[in-house]
KOLKESE-793216 format. One line per field, with one value per atom (N, C-alpha, C): x, y, z; residue in one letter. Coordinates in nm, 2 decimals, padded with zeros to 4 digits. Layout:
east = X_...
north = Y_...
up = Z_...
residuo = a_...
This chain:
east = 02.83_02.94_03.04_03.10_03.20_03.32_03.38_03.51_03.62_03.63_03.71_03.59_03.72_03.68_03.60_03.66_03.56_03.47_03.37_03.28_03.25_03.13_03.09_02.99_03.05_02.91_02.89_02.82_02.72_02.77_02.86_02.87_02.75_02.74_02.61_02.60_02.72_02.70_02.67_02.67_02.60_02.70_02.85_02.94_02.95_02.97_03.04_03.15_03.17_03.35_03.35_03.49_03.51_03.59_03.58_03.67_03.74_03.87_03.93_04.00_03.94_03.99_04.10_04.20_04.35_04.32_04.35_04.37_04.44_04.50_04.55_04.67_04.76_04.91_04.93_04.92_04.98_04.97_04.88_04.82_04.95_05.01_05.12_05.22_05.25_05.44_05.37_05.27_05.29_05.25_05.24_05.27_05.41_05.45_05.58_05.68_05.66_05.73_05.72_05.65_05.55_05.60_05.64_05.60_05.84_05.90_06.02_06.08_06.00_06.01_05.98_05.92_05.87_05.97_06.00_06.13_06.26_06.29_06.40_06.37_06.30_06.26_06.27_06.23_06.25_06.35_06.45_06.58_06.71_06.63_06.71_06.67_06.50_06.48_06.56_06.59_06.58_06.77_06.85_06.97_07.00_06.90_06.92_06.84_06.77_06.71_06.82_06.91_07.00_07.08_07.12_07.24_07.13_06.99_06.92_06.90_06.95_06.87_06.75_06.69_06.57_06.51_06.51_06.45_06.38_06.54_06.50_06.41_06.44_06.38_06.15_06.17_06.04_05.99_06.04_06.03_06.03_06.08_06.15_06.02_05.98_05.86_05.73_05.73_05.60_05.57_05.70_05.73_05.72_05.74_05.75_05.56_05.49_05.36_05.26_05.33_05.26_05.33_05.41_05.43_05.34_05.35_05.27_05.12_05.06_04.92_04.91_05.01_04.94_05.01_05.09_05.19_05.06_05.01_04.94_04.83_04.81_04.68_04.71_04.84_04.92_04.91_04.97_04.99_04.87_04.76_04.65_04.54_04.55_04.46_04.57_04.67_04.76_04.83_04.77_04.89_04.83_04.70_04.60_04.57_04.55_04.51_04.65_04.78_04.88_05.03_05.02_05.15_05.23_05.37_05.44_05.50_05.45_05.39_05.33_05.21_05.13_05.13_05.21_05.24_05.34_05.42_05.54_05.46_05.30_05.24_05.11_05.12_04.99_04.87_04.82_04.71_04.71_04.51_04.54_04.36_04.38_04.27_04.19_04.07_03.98_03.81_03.71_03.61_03.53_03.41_03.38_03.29_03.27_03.18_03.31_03.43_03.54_03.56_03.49_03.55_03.68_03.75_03.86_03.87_03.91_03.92_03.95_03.85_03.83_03.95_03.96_04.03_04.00_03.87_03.79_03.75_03.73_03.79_03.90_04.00_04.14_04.21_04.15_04.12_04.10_03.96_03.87_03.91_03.99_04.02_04.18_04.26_04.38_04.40_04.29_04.31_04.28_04.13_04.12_04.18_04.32_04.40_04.46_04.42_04.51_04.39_04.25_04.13_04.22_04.22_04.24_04.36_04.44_04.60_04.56_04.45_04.49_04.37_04.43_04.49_04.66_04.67_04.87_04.89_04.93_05.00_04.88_04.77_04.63_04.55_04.56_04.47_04.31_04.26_04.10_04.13_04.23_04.18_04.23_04.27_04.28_04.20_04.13_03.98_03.85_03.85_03.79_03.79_03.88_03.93_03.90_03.89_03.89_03.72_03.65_03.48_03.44_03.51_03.45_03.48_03.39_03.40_03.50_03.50_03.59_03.74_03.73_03.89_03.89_03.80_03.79_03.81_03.91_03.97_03.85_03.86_03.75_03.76_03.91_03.90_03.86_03.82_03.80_03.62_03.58_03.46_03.38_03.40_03.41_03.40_03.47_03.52_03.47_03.42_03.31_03.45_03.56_03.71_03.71_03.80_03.84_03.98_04.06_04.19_04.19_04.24_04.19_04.31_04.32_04.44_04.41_04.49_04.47_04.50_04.38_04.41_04.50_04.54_04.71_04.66_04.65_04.59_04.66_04.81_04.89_04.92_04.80_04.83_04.71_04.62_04.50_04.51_04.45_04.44_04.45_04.37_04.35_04.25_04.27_04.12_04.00_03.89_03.81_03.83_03.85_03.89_04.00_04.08_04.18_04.13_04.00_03.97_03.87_03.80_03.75_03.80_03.93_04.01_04.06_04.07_04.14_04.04_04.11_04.03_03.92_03.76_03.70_03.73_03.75_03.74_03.63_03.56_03.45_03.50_03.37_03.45_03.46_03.52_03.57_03.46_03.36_03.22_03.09_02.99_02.88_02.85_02.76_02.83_02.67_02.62_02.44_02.40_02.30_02.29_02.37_02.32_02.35_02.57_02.60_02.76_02.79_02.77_02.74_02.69_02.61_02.64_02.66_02.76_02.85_02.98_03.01_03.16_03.10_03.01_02.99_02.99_02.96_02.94_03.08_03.17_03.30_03.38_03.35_03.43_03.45_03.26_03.26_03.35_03.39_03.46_03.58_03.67_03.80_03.90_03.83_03.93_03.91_03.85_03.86_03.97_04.00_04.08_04.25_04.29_04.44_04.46_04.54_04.51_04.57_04.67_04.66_04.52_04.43_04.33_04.24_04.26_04.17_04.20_04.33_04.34_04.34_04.28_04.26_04.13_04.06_03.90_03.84_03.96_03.87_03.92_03.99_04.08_03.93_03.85_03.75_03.65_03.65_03.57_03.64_03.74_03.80_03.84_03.80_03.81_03.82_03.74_03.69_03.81_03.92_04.05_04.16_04.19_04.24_04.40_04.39_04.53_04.60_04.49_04.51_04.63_04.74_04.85_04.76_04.72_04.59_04.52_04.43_04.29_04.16_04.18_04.11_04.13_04.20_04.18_04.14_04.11_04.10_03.94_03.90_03.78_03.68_03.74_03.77_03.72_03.84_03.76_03.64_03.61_03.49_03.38_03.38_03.33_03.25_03.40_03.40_03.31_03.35_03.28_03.07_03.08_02.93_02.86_02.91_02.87_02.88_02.93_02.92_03.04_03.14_03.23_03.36_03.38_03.48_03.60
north = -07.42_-07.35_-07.31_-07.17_-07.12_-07.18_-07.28_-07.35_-07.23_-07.16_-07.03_-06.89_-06.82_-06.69_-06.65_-06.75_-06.75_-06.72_-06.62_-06.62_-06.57_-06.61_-06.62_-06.52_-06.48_-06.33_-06.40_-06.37_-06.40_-06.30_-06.32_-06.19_-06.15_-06.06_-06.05_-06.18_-06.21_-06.31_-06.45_-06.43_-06.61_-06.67_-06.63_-06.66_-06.68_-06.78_-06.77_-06.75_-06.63_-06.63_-06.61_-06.74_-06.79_-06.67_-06.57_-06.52_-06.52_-06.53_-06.54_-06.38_-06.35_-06.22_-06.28_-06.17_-06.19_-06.16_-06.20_-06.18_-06.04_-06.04_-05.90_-05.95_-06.07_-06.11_-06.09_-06.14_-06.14_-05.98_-05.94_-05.78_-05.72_-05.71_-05.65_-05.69_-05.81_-05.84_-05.77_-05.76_-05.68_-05.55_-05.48_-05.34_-05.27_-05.41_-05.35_-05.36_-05.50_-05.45_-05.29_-05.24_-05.14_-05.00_-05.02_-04.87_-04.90_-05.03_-05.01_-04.96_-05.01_-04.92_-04.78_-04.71_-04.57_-04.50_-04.57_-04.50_-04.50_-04.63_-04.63_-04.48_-04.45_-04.35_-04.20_-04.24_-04.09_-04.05_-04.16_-04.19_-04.07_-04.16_-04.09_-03.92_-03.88_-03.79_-03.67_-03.75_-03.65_-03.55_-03.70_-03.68_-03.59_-03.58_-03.51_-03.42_-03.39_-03.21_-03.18_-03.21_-03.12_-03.08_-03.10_-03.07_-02.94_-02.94_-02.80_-02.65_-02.71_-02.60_-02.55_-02.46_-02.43_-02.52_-02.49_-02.52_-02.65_-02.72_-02.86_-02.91_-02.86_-02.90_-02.89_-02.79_-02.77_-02.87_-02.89_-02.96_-03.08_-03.16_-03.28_-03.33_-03.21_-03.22_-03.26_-03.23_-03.20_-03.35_-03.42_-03.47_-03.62_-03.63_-03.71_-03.74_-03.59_-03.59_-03.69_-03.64_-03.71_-03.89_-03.93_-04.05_-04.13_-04.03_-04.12_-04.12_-04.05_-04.07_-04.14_-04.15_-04.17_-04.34_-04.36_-04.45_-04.57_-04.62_-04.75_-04.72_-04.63_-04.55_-04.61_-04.57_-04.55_-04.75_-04.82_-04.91_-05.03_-05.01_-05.11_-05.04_-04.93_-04.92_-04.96_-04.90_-04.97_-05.09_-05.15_-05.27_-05.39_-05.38_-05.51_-05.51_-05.38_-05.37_-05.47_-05.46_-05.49_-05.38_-05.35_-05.28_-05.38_-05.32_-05.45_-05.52_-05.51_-05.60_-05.70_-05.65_-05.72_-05.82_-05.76_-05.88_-05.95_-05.93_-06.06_-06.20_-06.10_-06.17_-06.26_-06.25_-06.27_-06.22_-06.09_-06.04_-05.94_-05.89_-05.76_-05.70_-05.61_-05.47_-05.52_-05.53_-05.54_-05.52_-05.47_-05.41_-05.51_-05.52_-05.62_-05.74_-05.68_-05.79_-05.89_-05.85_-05.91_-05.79_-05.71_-05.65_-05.55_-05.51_-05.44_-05.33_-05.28_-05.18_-05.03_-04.95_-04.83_-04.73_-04.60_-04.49_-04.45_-04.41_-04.32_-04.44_-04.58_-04.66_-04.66_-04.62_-04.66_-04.57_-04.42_-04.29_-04.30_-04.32_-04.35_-04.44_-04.56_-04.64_-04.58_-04.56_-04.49_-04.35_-04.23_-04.15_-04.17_-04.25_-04.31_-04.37_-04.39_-04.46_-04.39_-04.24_-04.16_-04.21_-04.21_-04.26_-04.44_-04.48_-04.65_-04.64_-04.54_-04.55_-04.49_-04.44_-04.43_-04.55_-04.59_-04.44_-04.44_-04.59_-04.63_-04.73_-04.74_-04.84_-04.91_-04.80_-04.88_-04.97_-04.93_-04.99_-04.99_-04.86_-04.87_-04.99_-05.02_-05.10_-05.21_-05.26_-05.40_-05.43_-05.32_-05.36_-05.43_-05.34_-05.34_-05.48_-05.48_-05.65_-05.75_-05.71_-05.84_-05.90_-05.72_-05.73_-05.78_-05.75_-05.82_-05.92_-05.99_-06.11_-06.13_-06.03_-06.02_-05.92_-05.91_-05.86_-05.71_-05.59_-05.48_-05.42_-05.36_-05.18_-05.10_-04.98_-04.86_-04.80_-04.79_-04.74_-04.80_-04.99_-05.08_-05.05_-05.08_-05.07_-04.92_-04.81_-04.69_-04.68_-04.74_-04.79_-04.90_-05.00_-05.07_-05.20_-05.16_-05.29_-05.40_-05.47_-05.63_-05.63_-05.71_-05.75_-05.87_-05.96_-06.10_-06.17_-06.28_-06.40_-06.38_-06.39_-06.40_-06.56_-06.61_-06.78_-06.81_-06.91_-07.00_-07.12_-07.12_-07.26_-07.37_-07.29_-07.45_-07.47_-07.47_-07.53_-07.62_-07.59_-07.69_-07.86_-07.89_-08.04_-08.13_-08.26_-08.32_-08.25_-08.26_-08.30_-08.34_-08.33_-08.43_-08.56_-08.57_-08.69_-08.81_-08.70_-08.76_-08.85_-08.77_-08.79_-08.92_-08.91_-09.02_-09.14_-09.11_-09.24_-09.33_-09.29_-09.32_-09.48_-09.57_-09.70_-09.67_-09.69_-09.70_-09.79_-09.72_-09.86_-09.80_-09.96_-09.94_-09.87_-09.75_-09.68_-09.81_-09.78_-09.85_-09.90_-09.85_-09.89_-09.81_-09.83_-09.79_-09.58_-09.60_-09.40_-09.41_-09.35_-09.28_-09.20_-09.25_-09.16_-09.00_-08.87_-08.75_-08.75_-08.86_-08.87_-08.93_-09.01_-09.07_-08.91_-08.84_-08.72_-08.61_-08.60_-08.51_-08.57_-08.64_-08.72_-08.68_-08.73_-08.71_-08.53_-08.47_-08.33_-08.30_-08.31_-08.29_-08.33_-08.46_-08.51_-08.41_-08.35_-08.28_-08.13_-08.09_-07.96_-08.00_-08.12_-08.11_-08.04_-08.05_-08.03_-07.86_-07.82_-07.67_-07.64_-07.70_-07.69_-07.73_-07.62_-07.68_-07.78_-07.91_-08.03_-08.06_-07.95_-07.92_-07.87_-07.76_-07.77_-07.86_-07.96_-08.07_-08.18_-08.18_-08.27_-08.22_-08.10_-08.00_-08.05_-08.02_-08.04_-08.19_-08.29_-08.39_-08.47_-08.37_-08.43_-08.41_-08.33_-08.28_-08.42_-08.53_-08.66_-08.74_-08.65_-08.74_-08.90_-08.96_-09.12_-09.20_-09.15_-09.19_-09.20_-09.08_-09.08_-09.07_-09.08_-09.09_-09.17_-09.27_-09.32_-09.33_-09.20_-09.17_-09.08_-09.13_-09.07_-08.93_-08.93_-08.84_-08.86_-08.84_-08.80_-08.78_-08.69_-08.58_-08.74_-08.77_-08.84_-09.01_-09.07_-09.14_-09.13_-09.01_-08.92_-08.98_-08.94_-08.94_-09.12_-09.20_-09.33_-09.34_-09.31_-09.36_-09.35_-09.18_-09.10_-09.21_-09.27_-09.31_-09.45_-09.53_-09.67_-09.63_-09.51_-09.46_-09.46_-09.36_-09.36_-09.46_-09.59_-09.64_-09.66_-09.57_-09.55_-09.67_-09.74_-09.80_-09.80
up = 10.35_10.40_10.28_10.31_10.18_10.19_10.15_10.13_10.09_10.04_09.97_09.96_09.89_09.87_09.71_09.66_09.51_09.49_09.36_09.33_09.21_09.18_09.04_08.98_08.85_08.78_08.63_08.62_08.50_08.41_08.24_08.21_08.09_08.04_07.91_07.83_07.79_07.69_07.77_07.88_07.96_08.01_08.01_08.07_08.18_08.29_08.44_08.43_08.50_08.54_08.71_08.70_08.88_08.90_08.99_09.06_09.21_09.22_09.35_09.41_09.55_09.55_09.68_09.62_09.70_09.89_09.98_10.08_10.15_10.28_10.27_10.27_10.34_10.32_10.14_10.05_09.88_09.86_09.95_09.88_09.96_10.13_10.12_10.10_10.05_09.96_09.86_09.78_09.66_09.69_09.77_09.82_09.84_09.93_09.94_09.86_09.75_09.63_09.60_09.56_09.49_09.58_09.68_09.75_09.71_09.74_09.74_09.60_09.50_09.34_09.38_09.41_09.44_09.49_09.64_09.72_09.65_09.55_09.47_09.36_09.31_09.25_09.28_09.41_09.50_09.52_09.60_09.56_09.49_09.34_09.26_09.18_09.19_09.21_09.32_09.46_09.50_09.49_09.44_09.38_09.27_09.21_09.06_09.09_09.17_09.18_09.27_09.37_09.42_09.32_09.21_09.12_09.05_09.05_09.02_09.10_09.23_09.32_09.41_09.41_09.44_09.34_09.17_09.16_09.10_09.13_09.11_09.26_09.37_09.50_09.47_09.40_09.38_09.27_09.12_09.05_09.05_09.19_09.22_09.33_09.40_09.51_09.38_09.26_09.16_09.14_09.07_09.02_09.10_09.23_09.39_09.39_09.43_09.43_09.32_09.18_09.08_09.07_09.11_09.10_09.22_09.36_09.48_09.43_09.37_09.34_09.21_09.11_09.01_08.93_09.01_08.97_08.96_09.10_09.07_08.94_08.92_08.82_08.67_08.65_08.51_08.53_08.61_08.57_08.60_08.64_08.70_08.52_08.47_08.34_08.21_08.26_08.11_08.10_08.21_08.20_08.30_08.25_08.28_08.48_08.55_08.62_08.74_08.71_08.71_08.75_08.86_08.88_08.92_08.93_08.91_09.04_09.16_09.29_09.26_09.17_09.17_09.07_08.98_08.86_08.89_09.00_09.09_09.13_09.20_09.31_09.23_09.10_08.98_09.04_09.09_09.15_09.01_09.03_08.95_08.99_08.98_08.99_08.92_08.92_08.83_08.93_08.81_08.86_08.97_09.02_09.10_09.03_08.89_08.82_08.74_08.73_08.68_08.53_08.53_08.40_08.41_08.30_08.35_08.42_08.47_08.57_08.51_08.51_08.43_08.47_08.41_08.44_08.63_08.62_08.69_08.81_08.80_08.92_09.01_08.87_08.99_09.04_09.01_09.03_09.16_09.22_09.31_09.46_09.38_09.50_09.53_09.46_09.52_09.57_09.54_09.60_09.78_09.76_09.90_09.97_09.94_10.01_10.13_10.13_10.26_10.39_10.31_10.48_10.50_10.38_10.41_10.53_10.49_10.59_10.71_10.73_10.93_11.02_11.09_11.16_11.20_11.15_11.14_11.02_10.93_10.85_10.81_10.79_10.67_10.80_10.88_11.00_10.92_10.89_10.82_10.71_10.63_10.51_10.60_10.67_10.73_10.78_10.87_10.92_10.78_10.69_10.62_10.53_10.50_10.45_10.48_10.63_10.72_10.72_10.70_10.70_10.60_10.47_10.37_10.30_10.24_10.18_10.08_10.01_09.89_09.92_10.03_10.07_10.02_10.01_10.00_10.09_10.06_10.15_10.09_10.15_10.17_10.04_09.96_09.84_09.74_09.76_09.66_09.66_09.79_09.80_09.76_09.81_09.74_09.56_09.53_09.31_09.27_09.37_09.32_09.25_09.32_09.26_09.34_09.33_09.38_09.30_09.41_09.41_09.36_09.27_09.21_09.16_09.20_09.15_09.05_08.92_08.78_08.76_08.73_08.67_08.63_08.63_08.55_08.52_08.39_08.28_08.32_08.30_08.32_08.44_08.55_08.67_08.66_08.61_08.64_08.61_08.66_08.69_08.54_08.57_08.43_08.37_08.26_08.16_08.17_08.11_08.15_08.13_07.98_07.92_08.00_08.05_08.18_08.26_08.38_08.49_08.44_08.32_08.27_08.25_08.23_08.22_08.36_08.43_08.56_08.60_08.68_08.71_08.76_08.78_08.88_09.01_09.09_09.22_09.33_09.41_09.48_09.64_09.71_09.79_09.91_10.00_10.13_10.18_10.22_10.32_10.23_10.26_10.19_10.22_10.07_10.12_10.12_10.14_10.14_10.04_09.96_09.82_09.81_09.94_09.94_09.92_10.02_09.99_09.80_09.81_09.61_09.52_09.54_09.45_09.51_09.63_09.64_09.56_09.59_09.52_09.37_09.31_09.16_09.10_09.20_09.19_09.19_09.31_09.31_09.20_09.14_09.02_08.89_08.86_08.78_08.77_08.89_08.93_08.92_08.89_08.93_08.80_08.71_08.58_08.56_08.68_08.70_08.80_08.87_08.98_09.01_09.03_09.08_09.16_09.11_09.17_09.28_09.38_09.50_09.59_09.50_09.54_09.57_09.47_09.42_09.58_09.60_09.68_09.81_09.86_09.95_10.01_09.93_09.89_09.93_09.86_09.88_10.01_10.08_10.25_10.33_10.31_10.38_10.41_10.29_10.30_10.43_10.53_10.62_10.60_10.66_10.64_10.53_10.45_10.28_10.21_10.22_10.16_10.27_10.36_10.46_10.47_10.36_10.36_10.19_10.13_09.99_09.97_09.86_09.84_09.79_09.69_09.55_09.58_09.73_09.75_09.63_09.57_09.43_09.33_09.28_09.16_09.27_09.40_09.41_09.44_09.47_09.48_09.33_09.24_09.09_09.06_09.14_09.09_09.12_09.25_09.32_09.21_09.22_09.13_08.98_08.93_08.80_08.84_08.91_08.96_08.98_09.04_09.07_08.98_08.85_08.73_08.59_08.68_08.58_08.42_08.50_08.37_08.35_08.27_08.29_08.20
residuo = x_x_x_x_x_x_x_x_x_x_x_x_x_x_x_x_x_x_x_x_x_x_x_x_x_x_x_x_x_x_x_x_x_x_x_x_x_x_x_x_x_x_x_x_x_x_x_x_x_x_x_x_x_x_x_x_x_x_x_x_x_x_x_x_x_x_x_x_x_x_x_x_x_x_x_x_x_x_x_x_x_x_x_x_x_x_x_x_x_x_x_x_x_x_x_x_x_x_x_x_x_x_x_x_x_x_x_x_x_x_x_x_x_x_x_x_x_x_x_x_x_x_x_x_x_x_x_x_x_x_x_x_x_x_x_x_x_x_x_x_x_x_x_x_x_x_x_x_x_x_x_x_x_x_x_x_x_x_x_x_x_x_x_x_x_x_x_x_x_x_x_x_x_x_x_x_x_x_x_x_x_x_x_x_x_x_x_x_x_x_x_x_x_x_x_x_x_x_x_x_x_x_x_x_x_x_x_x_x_x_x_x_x_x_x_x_x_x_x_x_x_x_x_x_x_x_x_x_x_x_x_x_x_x_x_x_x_x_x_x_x_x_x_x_x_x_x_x_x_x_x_x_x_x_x_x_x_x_x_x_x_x_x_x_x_x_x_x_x_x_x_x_x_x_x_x_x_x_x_x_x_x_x_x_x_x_x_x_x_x_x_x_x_x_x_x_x_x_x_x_x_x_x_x_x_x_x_x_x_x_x_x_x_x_x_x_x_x_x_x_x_x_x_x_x_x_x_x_x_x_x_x_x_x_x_x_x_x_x_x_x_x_x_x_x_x_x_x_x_x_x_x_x_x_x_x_x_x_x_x_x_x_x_x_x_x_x_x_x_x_x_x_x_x_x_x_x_x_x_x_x_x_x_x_x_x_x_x_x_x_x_x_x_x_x_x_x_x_x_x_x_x_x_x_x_x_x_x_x_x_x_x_x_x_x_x_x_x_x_x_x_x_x_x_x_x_x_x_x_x_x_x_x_x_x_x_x_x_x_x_x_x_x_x_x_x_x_x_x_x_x_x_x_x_x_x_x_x_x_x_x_x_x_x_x_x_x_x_x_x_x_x_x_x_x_x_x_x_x_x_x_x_x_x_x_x_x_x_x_x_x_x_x_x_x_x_x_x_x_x_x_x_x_x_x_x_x_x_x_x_x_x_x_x_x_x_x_x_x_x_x_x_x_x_x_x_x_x_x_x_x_x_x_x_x_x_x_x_x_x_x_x_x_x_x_x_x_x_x_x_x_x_x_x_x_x_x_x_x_x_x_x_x_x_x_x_x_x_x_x_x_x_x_x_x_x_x_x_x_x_x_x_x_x_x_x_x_x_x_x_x_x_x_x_x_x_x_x_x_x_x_x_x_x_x_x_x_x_x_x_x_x_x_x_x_x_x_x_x_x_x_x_x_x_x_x_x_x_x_x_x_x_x_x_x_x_x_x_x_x_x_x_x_x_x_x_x_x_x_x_x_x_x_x_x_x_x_x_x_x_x_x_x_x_x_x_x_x_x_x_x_x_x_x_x_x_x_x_x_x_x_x_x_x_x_x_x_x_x_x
């Protein structure tokens, strides 16, 4: 069973990179950051073409046009697939393999954003989202994009060297070889994981940790006692 939305690509050089794609709640606070920068903009566009006339009204319409299509464009290729919703919300644009997010991608998924909005308030890309695995609206899937948490180093857990250190202690009642190298499997993933995650994860052993303050690193002893580490 899929615990999360995570998943993993192989890049040329033999790299796994873990990716997490955003949900649709992070995706509209950082919309509506995004669309209230715009209206602020329109705003004051539409202030300073009245002081031109006709033909500020025309120039000011040009001007309105080119920022609704092109705003998230300018800022998701120049600025790390990152407009600035999205850099409030640490999400960012990127292709579906994890590589950056081309010109002619972000082209692609935002012009399609007028099918994604009907048939009220983006009803098709909510549907859509909801279908896919990776949280893709019609313009993501269409550009071949993903919406993705951008990692944060300094949230992750211990070290290895850390988790190595911790006491071994023996678990509560006897576990069955298959439980002994899930726990050892798990131990090896923690120094990947935010250690709210970590202790997310190892609530799922129910009973096993059950009256554990630190689930994850008491996971971690067992772990260590299994293997022999002291």
């Amino acid at each position: 069973m899929q615990i999360d939305t995570t998943y993993s690509v192989a890049t040329p050089e033999g790299i796994h990179l873990h990716l997490t794609p955003a949900g649709p709640i992070p995706r509209i606070y950082a919309w509506s950051i995004d669309i209230f920068i715009r209206v602020f903009l329109y705003i004051g566009i539409g202030f300073t073409a009245r002081l031109l006339g006709n033909f500020g009204a025309g120039l000011g319409l040009i001007v309105i046009f080119i920022i609704e299509w092109f705003y998230p464009v300018f800022f998701e290729v120049l600025y790390n697939g990152q407009t600035p919703g999205k850099k409030m919300f640490n999400l960012y644009v990127a292709q579906e393999n994890g590589a950056p997010v081309s010109i002619g991608s972000s082209m692609v998924r935002n012009i399609i954003r007028f099918i994604d909005f009907f048939p009220l308030l983006y009803g098709f890309a909510f549907v859509s989202m909801m279908l896919s695995d990776k949280f893709q609206r019609l313009g993501d899937l269409a550009a071949n994009t993903v919406v993705l948490y951008r990692p944060d180093n300094s949230t992750h857990s211990l070290s290895n060297e850390e988790l190595d250190t911790i006491k071994p202690q023996h678990p509560p009642f006897a576990l069955t070889p298959k439980e002994q190298q899930s726990i050892i499997n798990f131990s090896h993933r923690m120094h990947r994981l935010h250690h709210d995650r970590s202790d997310e994860l190892a609530r799922l052993t129910g009973d096993l940790v059950r009256d554990q303050k630190h689930p994850a690193q008491y996971l971690q002893a067992i772990a260590n006692s299994l293997t022999g580490k002291v």
